[in-house]
PDBQT receptor file of N, H, CA, C and O in Angstrom, charges set to zero:
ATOM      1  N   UNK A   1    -121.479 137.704 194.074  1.00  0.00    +0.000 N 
ATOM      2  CA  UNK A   1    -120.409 136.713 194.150  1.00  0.00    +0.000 C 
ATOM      3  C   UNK A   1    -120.990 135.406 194.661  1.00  0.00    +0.000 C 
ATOM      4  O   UNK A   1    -121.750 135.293 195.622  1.00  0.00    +0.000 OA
ATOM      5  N   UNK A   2    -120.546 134.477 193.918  1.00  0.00    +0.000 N 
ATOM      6  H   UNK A   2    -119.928 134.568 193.137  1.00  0.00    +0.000 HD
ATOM      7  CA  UNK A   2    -121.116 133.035 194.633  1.00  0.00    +0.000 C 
ATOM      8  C   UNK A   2    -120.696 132.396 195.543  1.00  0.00    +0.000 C 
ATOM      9  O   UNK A   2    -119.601 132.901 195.793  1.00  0.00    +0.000 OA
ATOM     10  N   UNK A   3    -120.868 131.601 196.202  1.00  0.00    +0.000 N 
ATOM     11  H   UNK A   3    -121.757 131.191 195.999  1.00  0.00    +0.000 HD
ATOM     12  CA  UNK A   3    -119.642 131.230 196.920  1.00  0.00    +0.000 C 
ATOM     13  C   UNK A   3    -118.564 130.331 196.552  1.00  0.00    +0.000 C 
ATOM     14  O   UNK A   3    -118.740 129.600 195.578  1.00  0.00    +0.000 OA
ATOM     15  N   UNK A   4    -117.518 130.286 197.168  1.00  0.00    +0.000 N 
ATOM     16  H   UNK A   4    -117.375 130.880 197.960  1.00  0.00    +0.000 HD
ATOM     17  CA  UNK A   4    -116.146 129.596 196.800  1.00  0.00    +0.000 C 
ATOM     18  C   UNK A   4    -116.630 128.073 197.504  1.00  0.00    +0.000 C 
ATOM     19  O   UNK A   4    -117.655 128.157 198.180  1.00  0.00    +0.000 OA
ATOM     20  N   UNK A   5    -115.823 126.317 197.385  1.00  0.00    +0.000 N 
ATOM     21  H   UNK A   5    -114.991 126.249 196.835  1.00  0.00    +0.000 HD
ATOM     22  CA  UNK A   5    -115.821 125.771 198.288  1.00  0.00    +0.000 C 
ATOM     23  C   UNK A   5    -114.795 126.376 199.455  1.00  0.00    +0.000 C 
ATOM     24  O   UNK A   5    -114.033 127.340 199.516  1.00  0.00    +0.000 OA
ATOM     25  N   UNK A   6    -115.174 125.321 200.323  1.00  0.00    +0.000 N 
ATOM     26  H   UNK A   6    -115.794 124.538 200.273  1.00  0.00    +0.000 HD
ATOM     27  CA  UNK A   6    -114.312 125.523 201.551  1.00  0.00    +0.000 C 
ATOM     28  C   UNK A   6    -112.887 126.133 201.355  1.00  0.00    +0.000 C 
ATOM     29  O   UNK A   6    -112.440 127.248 201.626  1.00  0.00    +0.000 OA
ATOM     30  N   UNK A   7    -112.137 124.653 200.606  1.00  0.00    +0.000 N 
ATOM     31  H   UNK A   7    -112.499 123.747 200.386  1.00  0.00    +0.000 HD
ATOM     32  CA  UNK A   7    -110.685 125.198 200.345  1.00  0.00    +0.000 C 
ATOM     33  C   UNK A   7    -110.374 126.339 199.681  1.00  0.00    +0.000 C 
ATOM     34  O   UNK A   7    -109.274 126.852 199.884  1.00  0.00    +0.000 OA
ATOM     35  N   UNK A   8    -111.372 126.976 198.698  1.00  0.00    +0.000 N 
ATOM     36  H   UNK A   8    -112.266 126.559 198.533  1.00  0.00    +0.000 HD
ATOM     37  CA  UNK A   8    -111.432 127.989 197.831  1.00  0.00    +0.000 C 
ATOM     38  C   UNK A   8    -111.470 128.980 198.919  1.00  0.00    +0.000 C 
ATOM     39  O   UNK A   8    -110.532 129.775 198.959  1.00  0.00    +0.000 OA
ATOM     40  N   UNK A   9    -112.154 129.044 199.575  1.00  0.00    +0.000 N 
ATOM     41  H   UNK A   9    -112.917 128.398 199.543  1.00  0.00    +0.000 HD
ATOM     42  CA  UNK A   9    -112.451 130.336 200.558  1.00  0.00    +0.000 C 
ATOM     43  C   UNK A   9    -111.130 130.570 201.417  1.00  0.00    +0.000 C 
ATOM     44  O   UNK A   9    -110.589 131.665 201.565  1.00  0.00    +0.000 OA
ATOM     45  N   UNK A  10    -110.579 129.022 202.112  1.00  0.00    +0.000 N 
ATOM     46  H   UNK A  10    -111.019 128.132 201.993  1.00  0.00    +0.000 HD
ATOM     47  CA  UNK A  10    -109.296 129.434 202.412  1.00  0.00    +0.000 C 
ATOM     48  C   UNK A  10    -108.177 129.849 201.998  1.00  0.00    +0.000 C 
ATOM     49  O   UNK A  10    -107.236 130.420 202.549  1.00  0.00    +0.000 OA
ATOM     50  N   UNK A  11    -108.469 129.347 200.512  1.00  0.00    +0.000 N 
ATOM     51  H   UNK A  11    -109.233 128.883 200.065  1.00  0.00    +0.000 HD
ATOM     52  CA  UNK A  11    -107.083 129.944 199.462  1.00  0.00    +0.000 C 
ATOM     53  C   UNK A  11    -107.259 130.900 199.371  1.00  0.00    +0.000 C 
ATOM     54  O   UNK A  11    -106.338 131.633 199.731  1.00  0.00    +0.000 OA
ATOM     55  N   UNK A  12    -108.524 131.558 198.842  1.00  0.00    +0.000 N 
ATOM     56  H   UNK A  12    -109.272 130.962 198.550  1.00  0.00    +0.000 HD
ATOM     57  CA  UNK A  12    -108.668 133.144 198.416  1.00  0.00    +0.000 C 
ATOM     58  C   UNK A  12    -108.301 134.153 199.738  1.00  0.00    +0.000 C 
ATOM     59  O   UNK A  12    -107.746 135.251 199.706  1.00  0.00    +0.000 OA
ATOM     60  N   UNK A  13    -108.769 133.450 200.823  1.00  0.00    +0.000 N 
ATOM     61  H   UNK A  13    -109.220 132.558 200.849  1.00  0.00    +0.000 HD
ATOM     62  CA  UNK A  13    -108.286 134.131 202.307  1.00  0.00    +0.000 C 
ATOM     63  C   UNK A  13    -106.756 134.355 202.429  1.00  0.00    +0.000 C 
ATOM     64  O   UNK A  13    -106.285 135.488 202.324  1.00  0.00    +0.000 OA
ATOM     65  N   UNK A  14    -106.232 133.611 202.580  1.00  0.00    +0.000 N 
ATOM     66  H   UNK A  14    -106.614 132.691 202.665  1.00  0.00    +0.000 HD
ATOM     67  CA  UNK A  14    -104.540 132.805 202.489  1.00  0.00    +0.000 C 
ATOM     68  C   UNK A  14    -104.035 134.376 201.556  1.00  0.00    +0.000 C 
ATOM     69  O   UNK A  14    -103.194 135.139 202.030  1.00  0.00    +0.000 OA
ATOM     70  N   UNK A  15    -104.577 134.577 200.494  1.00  0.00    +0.000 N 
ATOM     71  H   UNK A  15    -105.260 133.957 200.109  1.00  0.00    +0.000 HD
ATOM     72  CA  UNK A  15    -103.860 135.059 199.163  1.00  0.00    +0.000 C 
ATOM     73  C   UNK A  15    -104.241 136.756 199.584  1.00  0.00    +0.000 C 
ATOM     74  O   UNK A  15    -103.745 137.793 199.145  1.00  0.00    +0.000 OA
ATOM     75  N   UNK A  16    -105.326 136.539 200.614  1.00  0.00    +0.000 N 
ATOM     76  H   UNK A  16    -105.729 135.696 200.971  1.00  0.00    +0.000 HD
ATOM     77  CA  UNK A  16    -105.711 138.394 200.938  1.00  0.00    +0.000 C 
ATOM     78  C   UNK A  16    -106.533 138.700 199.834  1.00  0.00    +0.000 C 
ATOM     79  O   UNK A  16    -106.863 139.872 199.652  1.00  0.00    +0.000 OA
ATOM     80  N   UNK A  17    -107.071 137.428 198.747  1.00  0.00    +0.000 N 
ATOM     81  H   UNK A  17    -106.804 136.476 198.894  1.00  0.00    +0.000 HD
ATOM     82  CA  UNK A  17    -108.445 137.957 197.685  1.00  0.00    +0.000 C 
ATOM     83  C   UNK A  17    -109.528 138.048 198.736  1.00  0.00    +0.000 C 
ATOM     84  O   UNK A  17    -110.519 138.644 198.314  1.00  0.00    +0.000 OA
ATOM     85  N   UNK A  18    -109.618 137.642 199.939  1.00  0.00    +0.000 N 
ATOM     86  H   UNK A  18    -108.812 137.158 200.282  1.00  0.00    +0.000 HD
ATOM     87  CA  UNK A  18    -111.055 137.589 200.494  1.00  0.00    +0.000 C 
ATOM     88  C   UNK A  18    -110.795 138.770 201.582  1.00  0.00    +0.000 C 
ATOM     89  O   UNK A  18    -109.624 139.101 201.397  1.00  0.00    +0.000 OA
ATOM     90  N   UNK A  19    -111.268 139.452 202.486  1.00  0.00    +0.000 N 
ATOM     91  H   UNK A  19    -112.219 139.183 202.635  1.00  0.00    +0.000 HD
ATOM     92  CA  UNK A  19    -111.137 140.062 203.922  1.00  0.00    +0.000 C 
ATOM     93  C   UNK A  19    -111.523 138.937 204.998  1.00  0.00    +0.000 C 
ATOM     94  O   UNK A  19    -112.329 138.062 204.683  1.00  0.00    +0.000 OA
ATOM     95  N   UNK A  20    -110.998 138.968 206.140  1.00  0.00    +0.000 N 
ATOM     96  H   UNK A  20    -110.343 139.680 206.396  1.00  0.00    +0.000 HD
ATOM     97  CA  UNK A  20    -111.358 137.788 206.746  1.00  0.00    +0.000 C 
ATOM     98  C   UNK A  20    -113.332 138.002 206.755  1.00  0.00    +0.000 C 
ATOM     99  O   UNK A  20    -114.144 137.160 206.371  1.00  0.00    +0.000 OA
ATOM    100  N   UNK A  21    -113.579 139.149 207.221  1.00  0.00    +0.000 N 
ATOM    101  H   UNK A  21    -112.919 139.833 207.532  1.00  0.00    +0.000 HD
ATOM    102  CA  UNK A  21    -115.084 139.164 206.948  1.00  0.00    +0.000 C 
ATOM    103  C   UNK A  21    -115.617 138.637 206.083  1.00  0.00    +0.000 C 
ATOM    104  O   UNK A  21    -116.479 137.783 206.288  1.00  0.00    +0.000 OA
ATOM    105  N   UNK A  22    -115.260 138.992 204.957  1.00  0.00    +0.000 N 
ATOM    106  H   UNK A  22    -114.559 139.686 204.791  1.00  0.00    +0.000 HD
ATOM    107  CA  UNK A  22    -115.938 138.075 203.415  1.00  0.00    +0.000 C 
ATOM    108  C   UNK A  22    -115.139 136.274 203.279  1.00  0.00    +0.000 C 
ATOM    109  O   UNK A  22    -115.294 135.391 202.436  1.00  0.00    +0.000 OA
ATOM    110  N   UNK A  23    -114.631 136.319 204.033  1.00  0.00    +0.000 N 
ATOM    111  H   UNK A  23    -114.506 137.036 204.718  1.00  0.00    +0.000 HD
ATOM    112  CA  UNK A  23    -114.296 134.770 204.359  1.00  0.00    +0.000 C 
ATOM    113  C   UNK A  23    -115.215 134.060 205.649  1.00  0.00    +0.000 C 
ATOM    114  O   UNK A  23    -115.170 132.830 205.681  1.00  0.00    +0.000 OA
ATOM    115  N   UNK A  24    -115.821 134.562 206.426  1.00  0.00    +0.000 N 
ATOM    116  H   UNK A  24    -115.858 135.561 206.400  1.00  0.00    +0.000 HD
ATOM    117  CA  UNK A  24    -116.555 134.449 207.546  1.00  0.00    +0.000 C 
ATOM    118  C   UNK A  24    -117.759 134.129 206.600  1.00  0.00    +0.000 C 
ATOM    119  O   UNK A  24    -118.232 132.994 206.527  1.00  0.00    +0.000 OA
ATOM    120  N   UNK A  25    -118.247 135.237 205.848  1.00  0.00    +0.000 N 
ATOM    121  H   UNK A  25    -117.863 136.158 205.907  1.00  0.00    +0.000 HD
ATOM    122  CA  UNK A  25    -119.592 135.002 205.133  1.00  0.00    +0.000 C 
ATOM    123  C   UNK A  25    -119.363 134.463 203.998  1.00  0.00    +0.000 C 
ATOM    124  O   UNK A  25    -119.843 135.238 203.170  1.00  0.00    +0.000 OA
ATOM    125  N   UNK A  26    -118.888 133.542 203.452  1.00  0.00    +0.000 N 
ATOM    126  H   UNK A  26    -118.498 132.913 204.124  1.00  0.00    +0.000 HD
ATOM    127  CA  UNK A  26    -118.580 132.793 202.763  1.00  0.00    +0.000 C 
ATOM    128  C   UNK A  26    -118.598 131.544 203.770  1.00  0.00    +0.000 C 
ATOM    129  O   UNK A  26    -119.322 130.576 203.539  1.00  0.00    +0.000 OA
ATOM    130  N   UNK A  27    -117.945 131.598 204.657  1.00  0.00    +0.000 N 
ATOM    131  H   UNK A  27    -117.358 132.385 204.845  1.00  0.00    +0.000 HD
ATOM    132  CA  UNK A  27    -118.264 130.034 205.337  1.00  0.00    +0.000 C 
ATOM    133  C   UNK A  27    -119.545 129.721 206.088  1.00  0.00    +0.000 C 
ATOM    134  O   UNK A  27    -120.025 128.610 206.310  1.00  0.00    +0.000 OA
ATOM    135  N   UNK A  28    -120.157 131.303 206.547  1.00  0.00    +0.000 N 
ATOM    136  H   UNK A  28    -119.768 132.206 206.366  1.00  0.00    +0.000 HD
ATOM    137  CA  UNK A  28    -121.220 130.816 206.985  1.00  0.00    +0.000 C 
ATOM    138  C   UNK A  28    -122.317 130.534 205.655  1.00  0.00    +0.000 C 
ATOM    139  O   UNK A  28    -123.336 129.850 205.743  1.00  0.00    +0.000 OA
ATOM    140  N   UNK A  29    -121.944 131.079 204.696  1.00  0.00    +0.000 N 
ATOM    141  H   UNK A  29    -121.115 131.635 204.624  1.00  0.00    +0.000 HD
ATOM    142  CA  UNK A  29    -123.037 130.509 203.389  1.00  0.00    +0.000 C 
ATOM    143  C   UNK A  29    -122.592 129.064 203.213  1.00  0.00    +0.000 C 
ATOM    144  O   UNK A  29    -123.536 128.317 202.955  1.00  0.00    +0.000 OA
ATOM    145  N   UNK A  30    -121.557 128.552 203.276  1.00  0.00    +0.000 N 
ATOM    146  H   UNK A  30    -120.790 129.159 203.486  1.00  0.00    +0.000 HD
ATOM    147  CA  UNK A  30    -121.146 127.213 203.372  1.00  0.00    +0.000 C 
ATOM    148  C   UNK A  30    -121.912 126.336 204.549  1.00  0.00    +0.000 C 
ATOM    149  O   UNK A  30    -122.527 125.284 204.373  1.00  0.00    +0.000 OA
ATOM    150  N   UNK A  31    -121.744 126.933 205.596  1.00  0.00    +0.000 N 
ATOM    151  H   UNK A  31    -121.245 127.787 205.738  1.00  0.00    +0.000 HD
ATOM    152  CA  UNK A  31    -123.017 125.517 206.747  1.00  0.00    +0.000 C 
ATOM    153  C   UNK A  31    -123.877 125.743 206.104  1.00  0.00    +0.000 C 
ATOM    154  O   UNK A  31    -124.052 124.830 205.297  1.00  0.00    +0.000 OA
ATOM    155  N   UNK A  32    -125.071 127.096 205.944  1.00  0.00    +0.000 N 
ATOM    156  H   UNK A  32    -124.929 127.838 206.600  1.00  0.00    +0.000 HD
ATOM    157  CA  UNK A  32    -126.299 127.182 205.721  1.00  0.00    +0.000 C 
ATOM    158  C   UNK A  32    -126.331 125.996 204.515  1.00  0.00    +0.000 C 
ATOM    159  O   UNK A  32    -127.231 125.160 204.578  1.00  0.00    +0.000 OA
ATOM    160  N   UNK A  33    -125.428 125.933 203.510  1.00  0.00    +0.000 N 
ATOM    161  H   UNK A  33    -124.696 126.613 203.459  1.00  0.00    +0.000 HD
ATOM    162  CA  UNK A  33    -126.192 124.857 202.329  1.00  0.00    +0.000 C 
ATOM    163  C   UNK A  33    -125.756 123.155 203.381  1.00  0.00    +0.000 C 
ATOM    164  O   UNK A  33    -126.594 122.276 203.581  1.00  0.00    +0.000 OA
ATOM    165  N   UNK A  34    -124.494 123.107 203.816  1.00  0.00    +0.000 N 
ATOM    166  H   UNK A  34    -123.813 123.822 203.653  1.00  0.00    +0.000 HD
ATOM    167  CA  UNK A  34    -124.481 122.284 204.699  1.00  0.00    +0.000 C 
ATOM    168  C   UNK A  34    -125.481 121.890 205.575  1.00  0.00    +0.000 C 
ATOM    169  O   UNK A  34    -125.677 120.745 205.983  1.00  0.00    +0.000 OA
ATOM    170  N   UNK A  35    -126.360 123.306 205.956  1.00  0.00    +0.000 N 
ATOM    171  H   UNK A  35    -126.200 124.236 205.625  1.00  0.00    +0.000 HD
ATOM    172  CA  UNK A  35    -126.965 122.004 207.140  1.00  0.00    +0.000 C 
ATOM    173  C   UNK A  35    -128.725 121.689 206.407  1.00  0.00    +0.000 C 
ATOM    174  O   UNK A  35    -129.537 120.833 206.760  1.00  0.00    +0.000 OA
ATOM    175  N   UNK A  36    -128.859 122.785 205.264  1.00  0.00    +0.000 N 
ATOM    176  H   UNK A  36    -128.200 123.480 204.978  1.00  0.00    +0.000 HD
ATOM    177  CA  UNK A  36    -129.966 122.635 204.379  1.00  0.00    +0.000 C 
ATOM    178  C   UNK A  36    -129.919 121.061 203.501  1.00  0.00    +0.000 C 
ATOM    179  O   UNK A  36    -130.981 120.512 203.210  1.00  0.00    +0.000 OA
ATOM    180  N   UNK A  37    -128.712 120.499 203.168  1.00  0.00    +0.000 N 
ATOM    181  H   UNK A  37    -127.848 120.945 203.404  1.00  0.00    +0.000 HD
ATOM    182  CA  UNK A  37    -128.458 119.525 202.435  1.00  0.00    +0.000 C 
ATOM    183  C   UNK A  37    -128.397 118.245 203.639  1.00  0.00    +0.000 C 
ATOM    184  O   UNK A  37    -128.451 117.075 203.261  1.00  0.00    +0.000 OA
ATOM    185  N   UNK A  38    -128.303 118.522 204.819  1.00  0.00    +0.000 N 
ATOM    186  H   UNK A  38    -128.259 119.473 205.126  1.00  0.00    +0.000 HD
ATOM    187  CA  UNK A  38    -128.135 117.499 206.096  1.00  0.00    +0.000 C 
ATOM    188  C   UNK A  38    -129.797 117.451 206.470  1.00  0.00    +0.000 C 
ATOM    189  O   UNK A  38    -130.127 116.322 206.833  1.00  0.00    +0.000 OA
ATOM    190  N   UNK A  39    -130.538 118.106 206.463  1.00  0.00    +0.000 N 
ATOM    191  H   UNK A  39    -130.270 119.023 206.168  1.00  0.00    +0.000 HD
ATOM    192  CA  UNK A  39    -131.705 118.235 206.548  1.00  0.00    +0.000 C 
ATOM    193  C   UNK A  39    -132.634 117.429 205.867  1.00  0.00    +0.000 C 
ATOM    194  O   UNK A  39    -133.499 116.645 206.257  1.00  0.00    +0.000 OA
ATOM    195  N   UNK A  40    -132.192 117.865 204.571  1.00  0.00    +0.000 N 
ATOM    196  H   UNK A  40    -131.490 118.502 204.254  1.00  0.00    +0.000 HD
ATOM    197  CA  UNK A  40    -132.599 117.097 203.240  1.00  0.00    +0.000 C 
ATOM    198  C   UNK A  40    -132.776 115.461 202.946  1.00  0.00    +0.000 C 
ATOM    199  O   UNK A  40    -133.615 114.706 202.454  1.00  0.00    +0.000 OA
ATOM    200  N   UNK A  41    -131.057 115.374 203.744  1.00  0.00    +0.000 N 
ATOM    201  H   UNK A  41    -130.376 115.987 204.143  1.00  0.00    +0.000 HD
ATOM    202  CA  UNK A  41    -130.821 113.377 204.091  1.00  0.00    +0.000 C 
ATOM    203  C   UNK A  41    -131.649 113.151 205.001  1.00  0.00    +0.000 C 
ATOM    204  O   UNK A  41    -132.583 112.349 204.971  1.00  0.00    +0.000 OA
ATOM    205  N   UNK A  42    -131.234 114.077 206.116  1.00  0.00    +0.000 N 
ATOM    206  H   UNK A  42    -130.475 114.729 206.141  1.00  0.00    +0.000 HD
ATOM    207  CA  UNK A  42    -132.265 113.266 207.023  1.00  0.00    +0.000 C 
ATOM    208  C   UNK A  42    -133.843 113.061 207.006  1.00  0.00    +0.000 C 
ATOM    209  O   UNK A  42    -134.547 112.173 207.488  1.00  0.00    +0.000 OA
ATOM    210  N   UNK A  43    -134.131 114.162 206.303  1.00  0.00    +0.000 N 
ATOM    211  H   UNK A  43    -133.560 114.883 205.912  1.00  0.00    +0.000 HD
ATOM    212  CA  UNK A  43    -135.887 113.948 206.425  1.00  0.00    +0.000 C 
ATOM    213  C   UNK A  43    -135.986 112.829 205.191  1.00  0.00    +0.000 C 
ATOM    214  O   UNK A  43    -136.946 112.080 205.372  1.00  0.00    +0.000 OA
ATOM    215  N   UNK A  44    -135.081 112.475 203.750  1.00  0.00    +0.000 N 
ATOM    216  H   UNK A  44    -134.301 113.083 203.603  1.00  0.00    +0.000 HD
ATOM    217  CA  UNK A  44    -134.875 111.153 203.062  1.00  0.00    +0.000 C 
ATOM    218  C   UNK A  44    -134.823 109.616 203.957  1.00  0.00    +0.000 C 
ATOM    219  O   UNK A  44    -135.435 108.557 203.826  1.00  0.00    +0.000 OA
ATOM    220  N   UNK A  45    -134.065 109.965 204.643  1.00  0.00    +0.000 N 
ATOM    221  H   UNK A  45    -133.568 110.826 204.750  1.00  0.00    +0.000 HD
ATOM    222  CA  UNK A  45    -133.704 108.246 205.575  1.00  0.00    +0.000 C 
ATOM    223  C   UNK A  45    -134.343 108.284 206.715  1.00  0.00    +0.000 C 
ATOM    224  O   UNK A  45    -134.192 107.193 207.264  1.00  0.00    +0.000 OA
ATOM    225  N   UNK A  46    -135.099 109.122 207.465  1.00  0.00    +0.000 N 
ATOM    226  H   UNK A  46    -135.222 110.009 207.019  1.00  0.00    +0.000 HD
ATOM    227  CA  UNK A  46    -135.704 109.008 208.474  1.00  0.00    +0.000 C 
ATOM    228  C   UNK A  46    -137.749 109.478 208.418  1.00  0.00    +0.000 C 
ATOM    229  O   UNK A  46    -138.236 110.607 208.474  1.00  0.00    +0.000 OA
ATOM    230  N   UNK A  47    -138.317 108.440 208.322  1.00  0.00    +0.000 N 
ATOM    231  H   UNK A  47    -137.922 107.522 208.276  1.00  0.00    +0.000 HD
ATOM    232  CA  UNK A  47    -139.524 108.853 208.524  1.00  0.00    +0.000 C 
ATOM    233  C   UNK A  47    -140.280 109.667 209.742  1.00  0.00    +0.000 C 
ATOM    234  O   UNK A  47    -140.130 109.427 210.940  1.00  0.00    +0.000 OA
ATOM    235  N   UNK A  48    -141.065 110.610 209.210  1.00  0.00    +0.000 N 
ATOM    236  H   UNK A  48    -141.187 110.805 208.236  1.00  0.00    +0.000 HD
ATOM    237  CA  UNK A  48    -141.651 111.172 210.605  1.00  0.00    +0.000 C 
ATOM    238  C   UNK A  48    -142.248 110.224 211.528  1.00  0.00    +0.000 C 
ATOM    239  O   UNK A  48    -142.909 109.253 211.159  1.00  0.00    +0.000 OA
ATOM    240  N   UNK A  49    -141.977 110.555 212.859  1.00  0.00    +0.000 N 
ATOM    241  H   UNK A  49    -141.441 111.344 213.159  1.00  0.00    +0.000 HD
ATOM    242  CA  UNK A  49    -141.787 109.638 213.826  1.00  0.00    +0.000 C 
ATOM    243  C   UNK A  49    -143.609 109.460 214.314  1.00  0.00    +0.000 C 
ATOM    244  O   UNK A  49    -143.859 108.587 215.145  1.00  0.00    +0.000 OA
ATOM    245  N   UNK A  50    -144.239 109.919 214.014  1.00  0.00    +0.000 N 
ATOM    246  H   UNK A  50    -144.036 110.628 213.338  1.00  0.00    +0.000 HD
ATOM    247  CA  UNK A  50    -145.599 109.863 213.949  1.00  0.00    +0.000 C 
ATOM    248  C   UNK A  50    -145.959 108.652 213.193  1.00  0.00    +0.000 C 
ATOM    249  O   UNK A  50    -146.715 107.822 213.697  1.00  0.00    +0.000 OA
ATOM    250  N   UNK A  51    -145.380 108.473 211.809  1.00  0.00    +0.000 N 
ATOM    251  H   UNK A  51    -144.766 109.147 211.399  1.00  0.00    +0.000 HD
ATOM    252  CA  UNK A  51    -146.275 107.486 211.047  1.00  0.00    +0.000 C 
ATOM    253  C   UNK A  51    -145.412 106.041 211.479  1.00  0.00    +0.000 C 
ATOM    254  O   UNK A  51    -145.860 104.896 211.413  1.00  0.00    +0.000 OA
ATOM    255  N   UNK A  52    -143.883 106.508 211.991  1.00  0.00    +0.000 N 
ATOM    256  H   UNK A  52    -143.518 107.438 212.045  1.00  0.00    +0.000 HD
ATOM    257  CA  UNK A  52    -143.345 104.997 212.498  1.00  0.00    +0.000 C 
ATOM    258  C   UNK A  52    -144.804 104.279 213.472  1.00  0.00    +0.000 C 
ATOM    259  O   UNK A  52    -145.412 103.253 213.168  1.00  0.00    +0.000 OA
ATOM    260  N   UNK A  53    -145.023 104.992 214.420  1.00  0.00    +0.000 N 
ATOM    261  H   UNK A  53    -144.529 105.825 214.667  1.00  0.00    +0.000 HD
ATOM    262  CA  UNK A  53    -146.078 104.936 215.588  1.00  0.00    +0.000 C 
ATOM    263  C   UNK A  53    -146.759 104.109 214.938  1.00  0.00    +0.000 C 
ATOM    264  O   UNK A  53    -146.808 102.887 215.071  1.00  0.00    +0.000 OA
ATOM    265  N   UNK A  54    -147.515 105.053 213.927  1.00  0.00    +0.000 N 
ATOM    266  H   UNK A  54    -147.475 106.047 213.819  1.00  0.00    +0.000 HD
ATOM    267  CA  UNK A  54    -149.060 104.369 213.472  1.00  0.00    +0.000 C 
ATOM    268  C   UNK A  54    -148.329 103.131 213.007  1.00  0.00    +0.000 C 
ATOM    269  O   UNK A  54    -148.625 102.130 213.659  1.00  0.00    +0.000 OA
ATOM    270  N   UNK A  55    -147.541 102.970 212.142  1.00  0.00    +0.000 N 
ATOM    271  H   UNK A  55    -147.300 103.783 211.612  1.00  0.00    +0.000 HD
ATOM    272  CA  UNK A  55    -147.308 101.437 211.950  1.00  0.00    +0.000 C 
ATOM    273  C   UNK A  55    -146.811 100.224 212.868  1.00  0.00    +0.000 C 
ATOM    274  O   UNK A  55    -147.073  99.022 212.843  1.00  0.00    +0.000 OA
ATOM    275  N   UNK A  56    -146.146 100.858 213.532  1.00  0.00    +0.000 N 
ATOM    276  H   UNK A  56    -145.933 101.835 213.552  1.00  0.00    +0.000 HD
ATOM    277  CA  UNK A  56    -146.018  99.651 214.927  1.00  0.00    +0.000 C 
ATOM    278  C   UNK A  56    -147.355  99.469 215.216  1.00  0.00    +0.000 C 
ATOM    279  O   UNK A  56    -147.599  98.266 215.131  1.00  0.00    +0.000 OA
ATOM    280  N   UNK A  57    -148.517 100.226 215.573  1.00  0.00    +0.000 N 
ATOM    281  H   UNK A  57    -148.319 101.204 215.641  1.00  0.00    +0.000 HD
ATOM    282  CA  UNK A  57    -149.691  99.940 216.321  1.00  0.00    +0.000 C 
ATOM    283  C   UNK A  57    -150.144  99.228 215.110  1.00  0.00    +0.000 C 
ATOM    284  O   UNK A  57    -149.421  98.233 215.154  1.00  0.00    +0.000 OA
ATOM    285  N   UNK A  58    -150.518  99.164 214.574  1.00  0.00    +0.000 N 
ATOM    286  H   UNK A  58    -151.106  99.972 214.538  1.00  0.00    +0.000 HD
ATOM    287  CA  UNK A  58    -150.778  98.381 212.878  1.00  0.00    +0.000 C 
ATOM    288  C   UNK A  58    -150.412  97.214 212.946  1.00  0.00    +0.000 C 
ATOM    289  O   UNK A  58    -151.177  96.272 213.159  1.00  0.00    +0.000 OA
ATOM    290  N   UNK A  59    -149.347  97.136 212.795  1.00  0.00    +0.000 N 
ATOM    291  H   UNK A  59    -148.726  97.901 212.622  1.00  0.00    +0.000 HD
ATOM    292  CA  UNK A  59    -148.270  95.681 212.741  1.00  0.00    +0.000 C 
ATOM    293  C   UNK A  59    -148.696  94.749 213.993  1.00  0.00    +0.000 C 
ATOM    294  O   UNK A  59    -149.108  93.590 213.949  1.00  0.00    +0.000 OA
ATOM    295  N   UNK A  60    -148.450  95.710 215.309  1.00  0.00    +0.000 N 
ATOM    296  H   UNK A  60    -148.116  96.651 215.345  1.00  0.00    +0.000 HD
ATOM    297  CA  UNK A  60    -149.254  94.511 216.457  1.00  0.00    +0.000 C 
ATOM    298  C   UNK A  60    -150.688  94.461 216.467  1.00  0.00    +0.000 C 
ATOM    299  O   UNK A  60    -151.232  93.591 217.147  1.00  0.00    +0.000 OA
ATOM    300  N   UNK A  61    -151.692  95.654 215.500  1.00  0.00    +0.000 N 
ATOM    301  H   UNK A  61    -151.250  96.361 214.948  1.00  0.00    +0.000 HD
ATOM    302  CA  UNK A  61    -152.880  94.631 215.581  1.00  0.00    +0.000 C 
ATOM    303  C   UNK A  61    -152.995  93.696 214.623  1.00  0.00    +0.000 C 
ATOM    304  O   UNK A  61    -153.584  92.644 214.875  1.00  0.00    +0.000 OA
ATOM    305  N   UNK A  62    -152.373  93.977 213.210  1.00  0.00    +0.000 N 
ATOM    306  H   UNK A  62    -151.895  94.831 213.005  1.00  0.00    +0.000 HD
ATOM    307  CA  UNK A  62    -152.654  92.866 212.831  1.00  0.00    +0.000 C 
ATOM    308  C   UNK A  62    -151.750  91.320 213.099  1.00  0.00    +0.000 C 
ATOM    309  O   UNK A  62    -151.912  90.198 212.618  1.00  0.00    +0.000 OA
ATOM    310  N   UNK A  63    -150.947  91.761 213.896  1.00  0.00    +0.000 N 
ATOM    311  H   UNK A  63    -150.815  92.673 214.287  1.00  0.00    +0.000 HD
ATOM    312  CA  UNK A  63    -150.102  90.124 214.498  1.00  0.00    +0.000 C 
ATOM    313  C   UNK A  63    -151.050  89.792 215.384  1.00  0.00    +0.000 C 
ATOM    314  O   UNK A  63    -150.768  88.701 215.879  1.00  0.00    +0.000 OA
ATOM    315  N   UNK A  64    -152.403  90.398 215.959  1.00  0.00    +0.000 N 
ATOM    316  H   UNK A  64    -152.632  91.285 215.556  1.00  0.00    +0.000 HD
ATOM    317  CA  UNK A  64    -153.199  89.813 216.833  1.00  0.00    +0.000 C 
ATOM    318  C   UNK A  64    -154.176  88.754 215.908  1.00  0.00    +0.000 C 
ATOM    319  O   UNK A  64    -155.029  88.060 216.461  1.00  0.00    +0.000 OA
TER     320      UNK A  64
């Protein structure tokens, strides 16, 4: 079974198609892609904080 979205999982819950258990694991398969896809942005918009470093030290030697 794949998973439902959110509201899907609550409807199918709501309706007694899900057990609350198989509604539990259904939402926790819901964070896991949630926080896999939050992960994803962040390592996109945020550079490792190592190479910020090296470029500040860069930038002020060559402003020397």
């Amino acid at each position: 079974m794949g998973t439902y979205g959110l509201d899907g999982v609550l409807t199918a819950w709501m309706q007694g198609s899900l057990t609350t258990e198989q509604a539990v694991g259904q939402m926790l398969q819901l964070m896991k892609q949630l926080d896999e896809r939050l992960k994803e942005l962040e390592r996109l918009t945020n550079p490792p904080r190592q190479a910020m470093k090296a470029r500040r030290r860069r930038a002020r030697s060559e402003g020397d």
